[in-house]
N, C-alpha and C positions, 0 to 999 in steps of 0.2 A: 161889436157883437160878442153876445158868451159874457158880457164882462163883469156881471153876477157870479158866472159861475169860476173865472179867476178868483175873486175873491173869496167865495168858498172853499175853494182849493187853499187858498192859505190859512183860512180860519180853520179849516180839516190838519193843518199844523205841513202842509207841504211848501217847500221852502223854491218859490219859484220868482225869478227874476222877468223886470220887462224885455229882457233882449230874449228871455226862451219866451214869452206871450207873444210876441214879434213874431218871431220865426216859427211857430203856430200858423198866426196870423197867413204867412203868405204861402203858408203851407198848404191852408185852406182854399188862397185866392189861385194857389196853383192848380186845384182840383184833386189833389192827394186824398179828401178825406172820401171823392168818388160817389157825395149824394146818399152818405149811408150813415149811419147811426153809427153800425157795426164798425167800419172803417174809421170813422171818426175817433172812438175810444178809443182804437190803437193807436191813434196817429198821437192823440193827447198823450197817451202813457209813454209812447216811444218820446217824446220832444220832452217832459215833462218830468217827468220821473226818473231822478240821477238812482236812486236802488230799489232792490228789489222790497226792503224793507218798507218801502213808503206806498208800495203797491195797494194794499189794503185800502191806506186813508185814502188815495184816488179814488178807488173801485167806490167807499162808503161816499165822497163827495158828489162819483159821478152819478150814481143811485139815486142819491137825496134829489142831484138839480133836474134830470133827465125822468123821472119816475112819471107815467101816465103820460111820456111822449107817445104817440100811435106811430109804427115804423113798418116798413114792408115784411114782416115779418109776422103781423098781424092779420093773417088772409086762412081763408077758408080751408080746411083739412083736404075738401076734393080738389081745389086747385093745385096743392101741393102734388098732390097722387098724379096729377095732369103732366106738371112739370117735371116730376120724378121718376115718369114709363120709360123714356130713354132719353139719352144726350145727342140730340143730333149735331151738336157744333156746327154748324153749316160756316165757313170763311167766306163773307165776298171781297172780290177783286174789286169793284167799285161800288163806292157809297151813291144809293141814290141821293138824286139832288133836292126830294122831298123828306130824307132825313136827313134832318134839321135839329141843330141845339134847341132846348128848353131851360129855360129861371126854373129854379127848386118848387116854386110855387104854383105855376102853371103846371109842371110836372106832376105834383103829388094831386091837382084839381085831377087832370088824366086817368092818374093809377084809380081814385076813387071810381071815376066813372065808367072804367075798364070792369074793378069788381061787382060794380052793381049790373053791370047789362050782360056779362060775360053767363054762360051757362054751360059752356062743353069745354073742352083740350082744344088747343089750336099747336099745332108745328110751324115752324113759318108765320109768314107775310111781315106786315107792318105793322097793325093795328093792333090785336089782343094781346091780352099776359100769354105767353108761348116760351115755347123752344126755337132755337135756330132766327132765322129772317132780322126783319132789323128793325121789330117793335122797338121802341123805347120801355119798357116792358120784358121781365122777362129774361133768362138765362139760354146760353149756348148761341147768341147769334149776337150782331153790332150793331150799336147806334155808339155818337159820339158822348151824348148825356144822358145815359138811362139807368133806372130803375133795375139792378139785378135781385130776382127774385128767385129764388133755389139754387141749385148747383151746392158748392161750397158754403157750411155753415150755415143750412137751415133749422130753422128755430131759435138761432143761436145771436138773441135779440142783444145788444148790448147794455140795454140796463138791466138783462137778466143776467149776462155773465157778472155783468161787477156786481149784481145784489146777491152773487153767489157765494163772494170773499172768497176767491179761491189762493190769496196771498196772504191771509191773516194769519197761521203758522211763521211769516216771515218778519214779522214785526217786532222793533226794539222794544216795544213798550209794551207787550203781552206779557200776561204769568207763566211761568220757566216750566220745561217736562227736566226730567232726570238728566239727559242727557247734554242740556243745556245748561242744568247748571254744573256739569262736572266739567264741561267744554269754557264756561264762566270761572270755577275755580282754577282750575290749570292756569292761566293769569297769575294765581299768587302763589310767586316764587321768587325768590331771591338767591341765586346761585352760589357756592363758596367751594374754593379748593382747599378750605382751611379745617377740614372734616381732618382728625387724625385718623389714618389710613394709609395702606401702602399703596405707593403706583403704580394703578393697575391698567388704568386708559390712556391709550394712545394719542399722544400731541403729535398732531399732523402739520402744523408751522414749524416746529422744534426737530421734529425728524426731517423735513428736507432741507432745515438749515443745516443741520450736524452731517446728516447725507453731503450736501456739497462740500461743507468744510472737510470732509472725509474723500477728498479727490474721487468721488462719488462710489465708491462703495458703502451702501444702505447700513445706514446706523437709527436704528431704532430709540425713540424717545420716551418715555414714559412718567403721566400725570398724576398726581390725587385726582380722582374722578371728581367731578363738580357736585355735589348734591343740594336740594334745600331744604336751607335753615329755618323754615317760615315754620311757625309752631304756633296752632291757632286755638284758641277757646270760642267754644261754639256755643249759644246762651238764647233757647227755645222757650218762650211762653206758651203755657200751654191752656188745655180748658177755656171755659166762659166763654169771653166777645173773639179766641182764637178759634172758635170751632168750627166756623167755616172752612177756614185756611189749612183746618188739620194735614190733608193730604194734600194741600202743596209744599207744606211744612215736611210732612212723610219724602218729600219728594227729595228735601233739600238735605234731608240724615241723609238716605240711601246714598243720593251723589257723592255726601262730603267724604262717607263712610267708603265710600269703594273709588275713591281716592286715594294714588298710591303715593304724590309725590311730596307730601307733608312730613314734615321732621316727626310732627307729633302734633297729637290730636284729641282736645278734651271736650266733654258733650255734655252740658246739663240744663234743668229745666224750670223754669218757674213760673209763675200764676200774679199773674198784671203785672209785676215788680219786682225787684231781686230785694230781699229778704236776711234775716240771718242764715237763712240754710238756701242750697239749690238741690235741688231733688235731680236723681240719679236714674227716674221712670219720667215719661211721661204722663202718667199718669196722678202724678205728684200725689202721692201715698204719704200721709202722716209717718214720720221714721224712716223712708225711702231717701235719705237725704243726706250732704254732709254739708259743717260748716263752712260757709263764706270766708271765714278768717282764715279755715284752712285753706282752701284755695288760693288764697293769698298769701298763705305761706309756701305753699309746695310749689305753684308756677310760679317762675319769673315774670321779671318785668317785660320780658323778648318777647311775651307771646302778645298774636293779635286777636282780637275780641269783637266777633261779631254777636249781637243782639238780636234775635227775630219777634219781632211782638207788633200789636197795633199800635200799643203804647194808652191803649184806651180805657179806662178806671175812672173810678170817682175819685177826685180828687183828696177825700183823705186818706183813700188806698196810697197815696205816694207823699201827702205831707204830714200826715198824723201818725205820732205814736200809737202802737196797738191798730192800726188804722187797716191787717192783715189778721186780727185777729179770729174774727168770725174763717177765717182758712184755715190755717191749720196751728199759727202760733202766735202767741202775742211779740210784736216785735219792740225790742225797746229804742228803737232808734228808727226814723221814718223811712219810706223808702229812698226819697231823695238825695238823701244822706249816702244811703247804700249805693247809687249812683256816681257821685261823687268822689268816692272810693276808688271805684272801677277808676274812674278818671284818675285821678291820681295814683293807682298803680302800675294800670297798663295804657301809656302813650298812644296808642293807635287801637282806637275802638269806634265802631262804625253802630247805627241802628238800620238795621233794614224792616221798611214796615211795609205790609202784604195789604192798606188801605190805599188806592189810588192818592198819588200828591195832591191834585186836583182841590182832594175832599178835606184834606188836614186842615184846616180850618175853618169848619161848617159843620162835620160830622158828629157822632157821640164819643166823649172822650177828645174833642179839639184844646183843650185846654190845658190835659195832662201832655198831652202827643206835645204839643210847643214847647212844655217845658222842659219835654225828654232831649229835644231839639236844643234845649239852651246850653247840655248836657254833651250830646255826642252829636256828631252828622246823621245826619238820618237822609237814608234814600228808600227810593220807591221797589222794592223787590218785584223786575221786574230785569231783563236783559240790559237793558240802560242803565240804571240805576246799580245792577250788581257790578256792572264795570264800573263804576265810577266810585263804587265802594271800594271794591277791591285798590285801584288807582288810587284812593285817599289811606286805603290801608299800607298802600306801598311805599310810599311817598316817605323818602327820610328827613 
């Protein structure tokens, strides 16, 4: 049973094993998921779903399989008003011997034929949707297999909760806010006591070793404070096919920029490819710019180089001389070249591109994006993808 919708669960990219479909399984035979839609989707997402990250792709699978189920939740505004006047909870001490289990199927023929004959509030008894008594049917009273209809969580259908993505903020693979990616940057550090500097911070292993060896009167230790070394070049395309992206791009200055714990930090900009110059605006103004070379002379080889672009052009934007020309300068040397460069200067350079991976090789512009790829690592700027940048940036 369901076993469509396992499988969509995995095509949704959730990573579930037979031994958790199993124990599902008898989760259900146990009665856990209690006849209910609503029940049911927790009992999936609790068994299911190892983080909160994966919440989302559930809620979208469980959406997609469940959409135009009809669930008791689907009943007339007045019945609701009926069962919502008050809670009479009624306990009884004994079950009568006419209430009796029901199959899911015989059940739901019942509830139909409850709403269609049904006209007034009932409290009590056995038989209508009510309060209290021990319809099968119905909230505040017992049956062993019934239908709870109001009480807790009316309206609150389960293929509407999941078609509501109330966990999509929590997703590796969404596009970053600010404080993600500054929570994403923090990652790239590389610690060194080798800062000339006086000892100013306190070594807490070194002070209670010299403490003891000091027949314990307290001898104070002192470190080169750690700092880091990480000194990054930061390399923004700007305008044309980046203009959508603008303000996730906005998003990723502001983070890198209010960013305390970088040795040092250089910011510049270009238009589909890097070029003899890299512009010093976004806005990449004719003369707003300085040389390439120079950058390459004034930063080290230390520094790491992240790329942000789609990487998407015409292809003689990146292999033809002059092929930037109609922008703002004739270049005498292709972009590809000026790629290559970067490589060869600076060892650890990553491309983060703001087009789903998905689409890299179908999209406009798949052909130049491959061959940025034959170039540097390219990942999906996205929480995933930024760790795993940063991780490839780390890496010695």
């Amino acid at each position: 049973m369901f076993i469509e919708f396992f499988y969509l669960l995995r095509a949704k990219g959730l990573s579930i094993s037979l031994d958790e479909w199993l124990c599902l399984i008898k989760a259900l035979d146990k009665g856990l998921a209690m006849n209910s839609l609503m029940e049911f989707y927790y009992l999936c997402r609790n068994i299911l779903v190892k983080t909160e990250s994966d919440y989302d792709k559930f809620d979208m699978a469980f959406a997609e399989y469940f959409q135009g189920i009809q669930t008791v939740d689907e009943i007339p505004e007045e019945l609701w008003n009926w069962l919502s006047a008050d809670e009479l909870g009624r306990e009884l001490d004994d079950m009568p011997a006419w209430a009796r289990e029901y199959d899911f199927d015989e059940l739901m023929e019942m509830f139909r034929q409850r709403l269609a004959e049904q006209d007034e509030k009932h409290d009590g008894g056995n038989y209508w949707i009510g309060t209290g008594g021990t319809s099968a049917m119905g909230h505040g009273g017992y049956n062993p297999a019934g239908i709870r209809v109001g009480g807790h969580g009316r309206h609150q259908s389960a293929v509407k909760v999941a078609g509501e993505r109330n966990f999509k903020d929590f997703r590796q693979d969404t596009a970053l806010d600010i404080r993600q990616f500054q929570m994403a940057f923090r990652k790239l550090r590389q610690f060194s006591t080798r800062v000339e500097t006086e000892k100013t911070e306190l070594d807490i292993e070194a002070t209670i070793d010299a403490t003891c060896n000091n027949a314990g009167l307290l001898k104070l230790v002192y470190e080169k404070p750690r700092k880091n070394t990480v000194k990054l070049l930061l390399l923004i395309d700007s305008d044309g096919s980046m203009a959508p992206y603008s303000s996730l791009c906005n998003q990723l200055f502001q983070a890198v920029h209010q960013s305390t714990h970088l040795k040092d930090l250089k910011t510049y900009y270009f238009h589909n490819c890097i070029y003899d110059h890299l512009f010093t605006d976004p806005a990449c103004r004719r003369g707003d710019w300085t040389p390439t070379d120079w950058v390459f002379g004034n930063l080290d080889s230390e520094y790491k180089v992240i790329f942000v672009g789609d990487g998407a052009m015409s292809p003689y934007e990146l292999l033809a001389v002059g092929g930037n020309q109609d922008w703002y300068a004739y270049n005498e040397e292709p972009g590809i070249a000026w790629l290559h460069k970067f490589r060869q200067r600076y060892k650890k350079c990553i491309w983060l591109n703001p087009i789903k991976e998905g689409r890299w090789d179908w999209t406009y512009g798949s052909r130049t994006i491959n061959m940025i790829r034959e170039v540097f690592p390219m990942f999906e700027l996205t929480l995933d993808g930024l760790d795993k940048g940063i991780q490839k940036l780390l890496v010695r």
